[in-house]
C-alpha positions as CSV (number, residue, x, y, z in Angstrom):
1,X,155.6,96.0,-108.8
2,X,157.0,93.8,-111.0
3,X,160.8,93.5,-112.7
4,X,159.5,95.3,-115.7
5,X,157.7,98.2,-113.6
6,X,161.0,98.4,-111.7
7,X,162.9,98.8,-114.8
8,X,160.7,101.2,-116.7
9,X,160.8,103.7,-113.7
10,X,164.3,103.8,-113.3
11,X,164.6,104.5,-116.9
12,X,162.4,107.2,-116.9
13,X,164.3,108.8,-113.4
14,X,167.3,108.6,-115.3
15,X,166.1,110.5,-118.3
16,X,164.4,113.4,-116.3
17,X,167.5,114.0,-114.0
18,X,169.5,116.2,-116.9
19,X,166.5,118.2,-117.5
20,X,165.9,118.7,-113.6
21,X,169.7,119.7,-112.9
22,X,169.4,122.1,-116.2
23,X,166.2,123.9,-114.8
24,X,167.6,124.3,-112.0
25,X,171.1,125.9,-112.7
26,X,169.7,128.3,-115.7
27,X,169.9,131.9,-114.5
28,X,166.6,133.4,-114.2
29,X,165.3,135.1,-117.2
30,X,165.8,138.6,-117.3
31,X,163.0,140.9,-116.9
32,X,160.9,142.3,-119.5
33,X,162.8,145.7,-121.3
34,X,160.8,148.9,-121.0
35,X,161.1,151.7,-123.3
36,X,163.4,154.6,-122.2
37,X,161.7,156.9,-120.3
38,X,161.9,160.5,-121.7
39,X,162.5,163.2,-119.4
40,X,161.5,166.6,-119.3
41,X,163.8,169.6,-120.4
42,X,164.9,170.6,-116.7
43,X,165.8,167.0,-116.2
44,X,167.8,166.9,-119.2
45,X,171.5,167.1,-120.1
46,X,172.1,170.7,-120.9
47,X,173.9,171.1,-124.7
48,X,176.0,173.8,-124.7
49,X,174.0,177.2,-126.6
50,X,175.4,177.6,-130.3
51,X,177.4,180.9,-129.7
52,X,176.0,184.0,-131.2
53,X,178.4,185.5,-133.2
54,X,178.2,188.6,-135.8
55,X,178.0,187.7,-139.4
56,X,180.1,188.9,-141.8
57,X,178.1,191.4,-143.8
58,X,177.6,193.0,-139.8
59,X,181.1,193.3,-139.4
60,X,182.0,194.6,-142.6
61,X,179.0,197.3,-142.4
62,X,180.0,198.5,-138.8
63,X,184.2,198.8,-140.1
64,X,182.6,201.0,-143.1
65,X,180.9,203.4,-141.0
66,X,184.1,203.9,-138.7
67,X,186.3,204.7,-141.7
68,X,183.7,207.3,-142.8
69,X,182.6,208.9,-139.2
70,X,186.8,208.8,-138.3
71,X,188.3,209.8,-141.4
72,X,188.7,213.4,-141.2
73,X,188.9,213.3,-137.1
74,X,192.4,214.1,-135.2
75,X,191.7,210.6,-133.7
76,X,194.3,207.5,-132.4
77,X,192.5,204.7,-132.3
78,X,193.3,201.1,-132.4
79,X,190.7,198.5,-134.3
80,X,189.7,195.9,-132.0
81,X,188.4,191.9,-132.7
82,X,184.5,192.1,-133.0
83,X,183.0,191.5,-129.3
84,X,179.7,189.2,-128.5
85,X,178.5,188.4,-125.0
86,X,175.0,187.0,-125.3
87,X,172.2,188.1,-127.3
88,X,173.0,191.7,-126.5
89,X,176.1,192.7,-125.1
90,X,179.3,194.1,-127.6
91,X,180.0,195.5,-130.9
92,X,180.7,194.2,-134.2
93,X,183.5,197.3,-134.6
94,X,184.9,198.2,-131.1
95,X,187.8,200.1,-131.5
96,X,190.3,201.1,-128.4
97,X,190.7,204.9,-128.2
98,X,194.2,206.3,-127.7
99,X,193.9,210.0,-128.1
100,X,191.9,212.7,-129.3
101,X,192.7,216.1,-130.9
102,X,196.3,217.6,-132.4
103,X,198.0,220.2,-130.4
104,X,197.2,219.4,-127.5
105,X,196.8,215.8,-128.0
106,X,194.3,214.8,-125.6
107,X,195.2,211.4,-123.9
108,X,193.0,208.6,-122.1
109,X,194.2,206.8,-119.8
110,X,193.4,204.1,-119.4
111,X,192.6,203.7,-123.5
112,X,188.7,202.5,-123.7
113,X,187.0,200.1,-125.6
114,X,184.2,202.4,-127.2
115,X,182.3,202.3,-130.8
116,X,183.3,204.6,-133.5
117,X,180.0,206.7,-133.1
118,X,181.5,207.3,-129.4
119,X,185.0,208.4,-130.6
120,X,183.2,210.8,-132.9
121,X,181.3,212.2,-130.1
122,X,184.4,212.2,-127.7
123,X,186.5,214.4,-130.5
124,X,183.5,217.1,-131.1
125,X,182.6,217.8,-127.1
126,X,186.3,218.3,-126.3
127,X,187.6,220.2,-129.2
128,X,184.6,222.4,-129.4
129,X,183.8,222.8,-125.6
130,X,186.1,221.4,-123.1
131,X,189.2,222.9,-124.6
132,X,187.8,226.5,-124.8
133,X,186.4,226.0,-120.8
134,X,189.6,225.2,-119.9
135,X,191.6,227.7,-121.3
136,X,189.5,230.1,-119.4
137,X,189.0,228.6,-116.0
138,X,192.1,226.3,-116.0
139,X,194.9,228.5,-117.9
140,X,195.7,225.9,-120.1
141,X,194.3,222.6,-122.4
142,X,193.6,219.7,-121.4
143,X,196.0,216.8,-122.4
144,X,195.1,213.8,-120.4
145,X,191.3,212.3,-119.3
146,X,191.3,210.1,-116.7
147,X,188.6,207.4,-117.7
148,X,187.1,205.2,-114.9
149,X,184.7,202.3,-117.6
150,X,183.6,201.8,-120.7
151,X,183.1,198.5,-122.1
152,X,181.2,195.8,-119.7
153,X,178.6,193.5,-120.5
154,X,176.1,194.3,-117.7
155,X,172.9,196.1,-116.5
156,X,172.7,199.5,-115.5
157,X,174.5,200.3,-112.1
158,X,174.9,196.8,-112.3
159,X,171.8,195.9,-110.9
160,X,170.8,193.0,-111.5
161,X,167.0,193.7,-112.6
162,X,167.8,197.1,-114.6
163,X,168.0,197.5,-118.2
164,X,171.4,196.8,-120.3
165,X,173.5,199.6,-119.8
166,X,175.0,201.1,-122.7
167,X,178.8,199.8,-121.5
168,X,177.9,196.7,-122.4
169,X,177.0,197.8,-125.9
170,X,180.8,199.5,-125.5
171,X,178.6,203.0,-126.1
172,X,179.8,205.0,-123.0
173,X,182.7,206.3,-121.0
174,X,182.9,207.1,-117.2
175,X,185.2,210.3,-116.8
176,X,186.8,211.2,-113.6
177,X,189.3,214.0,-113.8
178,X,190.4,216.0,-116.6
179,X,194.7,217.0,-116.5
180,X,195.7,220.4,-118.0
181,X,199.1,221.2,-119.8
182,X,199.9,222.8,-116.4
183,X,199.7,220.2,-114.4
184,X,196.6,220.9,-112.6
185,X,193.8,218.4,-111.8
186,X,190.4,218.5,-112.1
187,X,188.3,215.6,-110.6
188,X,184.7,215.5,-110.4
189,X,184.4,214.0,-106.7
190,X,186.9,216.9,-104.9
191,X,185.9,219.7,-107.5
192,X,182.7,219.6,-108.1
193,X,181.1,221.5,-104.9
194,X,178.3,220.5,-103.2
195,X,175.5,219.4,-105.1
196,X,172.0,219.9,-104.9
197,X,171.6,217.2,-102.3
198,X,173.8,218.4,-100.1
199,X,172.5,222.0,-99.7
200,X,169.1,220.5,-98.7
201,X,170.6,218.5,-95.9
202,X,172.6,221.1,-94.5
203,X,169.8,223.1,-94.5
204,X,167.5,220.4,-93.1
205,X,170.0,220.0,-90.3
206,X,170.8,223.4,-89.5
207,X,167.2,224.0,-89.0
208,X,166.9,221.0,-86.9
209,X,169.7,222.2,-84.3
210,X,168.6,226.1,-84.6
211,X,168.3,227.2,-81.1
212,X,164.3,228.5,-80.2
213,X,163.7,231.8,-81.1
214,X,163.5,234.1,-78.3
215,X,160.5,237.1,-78.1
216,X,161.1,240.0,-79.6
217,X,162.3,243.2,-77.1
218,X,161.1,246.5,-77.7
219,X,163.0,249.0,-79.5
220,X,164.1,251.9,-77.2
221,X,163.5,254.8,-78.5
222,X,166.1,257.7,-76.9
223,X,164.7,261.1,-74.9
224,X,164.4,264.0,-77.0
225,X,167.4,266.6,-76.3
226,X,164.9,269.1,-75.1
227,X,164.2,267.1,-72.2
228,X,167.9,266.2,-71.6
229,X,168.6,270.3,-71.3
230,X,165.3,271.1,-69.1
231,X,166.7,268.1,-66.6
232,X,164.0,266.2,-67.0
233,X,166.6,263.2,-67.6
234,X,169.3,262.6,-65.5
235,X,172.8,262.4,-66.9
236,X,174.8,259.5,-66.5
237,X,177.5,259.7,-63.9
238,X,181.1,260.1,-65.3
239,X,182.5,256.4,-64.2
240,X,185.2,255.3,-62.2
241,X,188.1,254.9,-65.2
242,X,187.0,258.2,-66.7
243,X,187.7,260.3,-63.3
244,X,190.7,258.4,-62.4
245,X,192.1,259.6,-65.8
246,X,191.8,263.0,-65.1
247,X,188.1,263.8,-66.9
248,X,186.7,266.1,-64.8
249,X,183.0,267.8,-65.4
250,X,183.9,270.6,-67.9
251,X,187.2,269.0,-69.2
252,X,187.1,269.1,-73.2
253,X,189.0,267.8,-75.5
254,X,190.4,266.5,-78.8
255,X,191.3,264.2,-81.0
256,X,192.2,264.5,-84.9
257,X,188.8,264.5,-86.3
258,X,186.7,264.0,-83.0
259,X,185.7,266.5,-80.1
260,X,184.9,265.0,-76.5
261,X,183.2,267.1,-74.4
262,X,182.2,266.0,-70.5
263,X,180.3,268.7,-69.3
264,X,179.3,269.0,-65.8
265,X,175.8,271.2,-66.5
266,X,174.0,272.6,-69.4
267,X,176.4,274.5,-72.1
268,X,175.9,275.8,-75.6
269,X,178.5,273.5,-76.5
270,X,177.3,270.0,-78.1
271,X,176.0,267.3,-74.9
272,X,177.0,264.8,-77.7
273,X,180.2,263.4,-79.9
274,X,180.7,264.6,-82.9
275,X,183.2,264.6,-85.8
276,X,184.8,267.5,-86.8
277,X,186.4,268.5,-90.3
278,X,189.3,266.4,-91.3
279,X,192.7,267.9,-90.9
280,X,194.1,268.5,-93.8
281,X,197.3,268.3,-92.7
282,X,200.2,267.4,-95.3
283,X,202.4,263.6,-95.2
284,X,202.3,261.0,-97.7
285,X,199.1,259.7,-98.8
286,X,198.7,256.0,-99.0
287,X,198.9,253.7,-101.8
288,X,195.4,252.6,-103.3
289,X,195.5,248.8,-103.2
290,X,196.1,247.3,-106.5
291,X,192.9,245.3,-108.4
292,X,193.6,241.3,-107.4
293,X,195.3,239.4,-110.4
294,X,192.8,237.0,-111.6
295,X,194.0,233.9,-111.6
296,X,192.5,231.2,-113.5
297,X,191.8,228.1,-111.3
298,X,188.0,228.0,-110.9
299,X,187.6,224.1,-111.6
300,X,184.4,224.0,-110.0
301,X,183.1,226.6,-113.2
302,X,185.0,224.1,-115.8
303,X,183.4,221.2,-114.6
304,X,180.3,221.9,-114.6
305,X,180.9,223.8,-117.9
306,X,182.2,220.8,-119.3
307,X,179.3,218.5,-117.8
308,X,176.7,221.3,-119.2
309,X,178.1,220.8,-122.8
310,X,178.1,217.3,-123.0
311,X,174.9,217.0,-122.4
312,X,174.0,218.9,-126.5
313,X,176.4,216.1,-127.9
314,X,175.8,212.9,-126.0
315,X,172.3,210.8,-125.5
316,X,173.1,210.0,-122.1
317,X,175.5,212.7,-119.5
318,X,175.2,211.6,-115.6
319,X,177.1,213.8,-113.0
320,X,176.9,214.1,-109.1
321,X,174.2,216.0,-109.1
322,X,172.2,212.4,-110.7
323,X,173.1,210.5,-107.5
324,X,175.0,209.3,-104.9
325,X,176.7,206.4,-108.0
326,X,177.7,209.7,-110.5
327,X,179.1,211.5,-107.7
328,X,182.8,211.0,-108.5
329,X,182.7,210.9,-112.7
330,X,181.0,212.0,-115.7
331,X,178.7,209.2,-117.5
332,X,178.7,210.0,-120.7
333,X,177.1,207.6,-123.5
334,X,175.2,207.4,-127.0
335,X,172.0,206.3,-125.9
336,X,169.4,206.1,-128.9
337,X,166.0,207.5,-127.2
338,X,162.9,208.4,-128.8
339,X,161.5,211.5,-129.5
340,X,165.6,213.3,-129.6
341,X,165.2,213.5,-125.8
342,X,168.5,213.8,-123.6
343,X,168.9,212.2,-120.0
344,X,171.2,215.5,-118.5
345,X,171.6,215.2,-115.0
């Protein structure tokens, strides 16, 4: 090669170095940007559910009613803020009930959270029914109801596959005793008496362990006295006891009211005993007995009074004789049904 090939090469290596050492130490390009990648709804962030609230005009119709349905009622009742659980559960009124009725004043303890529709109902079924019942079975009013639930957003017997029970629309109040002036109790688990149910099992168990019934014997029939007379049937020999005591065959004798008479052969006095006319001898007659005092305490008769009543007021009125879950209160609720039918069980 000659000088000027010599010269025009290292010119040229000169001039493609730079590029060379910039090729290589420019980062590789990134790769190509894809569009995001939608994902479905399960995959997706979940947003928080606007909250369901009631509206105004709701509100303002439901506190209209209560002041019309509780303005002439003996009522304490507190108002309470609107409640909304969900699509379905609360009240746009709820009110929390103190006490119901003026001398007595009837007490609930603990104070429930029910509508105003249910305080109307509650004031009607006891001064109309439970107040008269237990004055006659209890001796005295009722001031105080022992209340087990009322409002609680959640199915019926809190199943989880039932229907909406009418707590959680605050429409219903579980009762479980009812407390007289006098102090007495009644509660619907201890004073009910047995139910239904349990008169079926008893008797399905007492027929299980009956013992085997054994064949019937036959009836004896006694001789006539014609043939005890003719001889035809021996008399019993006087025992032991009896001759050591003196009775001899022949020996008669008496008692106030009775004749004994161990004869030794036929007579024409009686072979049997007999009673004789009463002596009417004189002495102080006794006493007749006097009538038992009735006194009132038959909780078993106001409770189920009570429970019988409810059900012409309320839409809904469990006891224990419903199930095994009603057997220590009174369910009693509102219950809008079709047709003006009444669950009373």
């Amino acid at each position: 090669m000659s000088v000027r090939g010599w010269a025009t090469a290292a010119v040229f290596c000169v001039l493609a170095t730079p590029g060379a050492s910039a090729q290589k130490a420019a980062p590789p390009e990134p790769a190509a940007k894809s569009w995001p990648r939608l994902l479905p709804d399960k995959e997706a962030a979940a947003e928080p559910a606007p909250a369901v609230v009631w509206s105004r005009a709701e509100i303002e119709l439901a506190q209209a009613r209560c002041s019309a349905l509780l303005k002439s009622l003996a009522v304490v009742a507190v108002p309470e803020i609107p409640l909304r659980e969900g699509a379905e559960c609360g009240t746009p009124a709820p009110m929390k009930l103190i006490s119901v009725g003026r001398s007595p004043q009837v007490a609930l303890s603990p104070p429930p959270i029910v509508t105003c529709d249910m305080i109307a109902a509650m004031h009607k079924w006891l001064e109309r029914d439970v107040q008269p019942l237990a004055r006659k079975h209890l001796g005295a009013p009722v001031i105080r109801i022992e209340t087990m639930s009322s409002y609680s957003c959640r199915n019926a017997y809190g199943r989880a596959n039932s229907r909406l029970s009418e707590h959680g629309r605050a429409n219903a109040i579980d009762i479980g005793a009812f407390v007289t002036a006098r102090g007495q109790t009644a509660m619907v688990v201890a004073d009910w008496g047995p139910t239904a149910r349990d008169i079926q099992a008893a008797a399905a168990k007492g027929e299980a362990e009956k013992p085997p019934q054994q064949p019937p014997q036959p009836a004896y029939s006694p001789p006539p006295p014609k043939a005890i007379a003719a001889g035809a049937v021996p008399r019993p020999a006087i025992s032991a006891p009896a001759v050591a005591l003196g009775f001899q065959p022949g020996f008669a004798f008496s008692i106030p009211g009775l004749t004994v008479d161990i004869s030794g052969g036929a007579s024409d006095r009686t072979q049997n005993l007999g009673l004789t006319p009463p002596s009417r001898l004189g002495g102080p007659k006794e006493a007749s007995a006097p009538a038992a005092a009735v006194v009132p305490g038959n909780k078993m008769d106001f409770l189920r009074g009570a429970h019988q009543t409810a059900c012409r007021i309320f839409g809904t009125v469990l006891g224990p004789e419903a199930n095994n879950a009603h057997k220590n209160h009174f369910h009693v609720d509102m219950a809008e049904r079709k047709a003006a039918t009444v669950v009373c069980e």
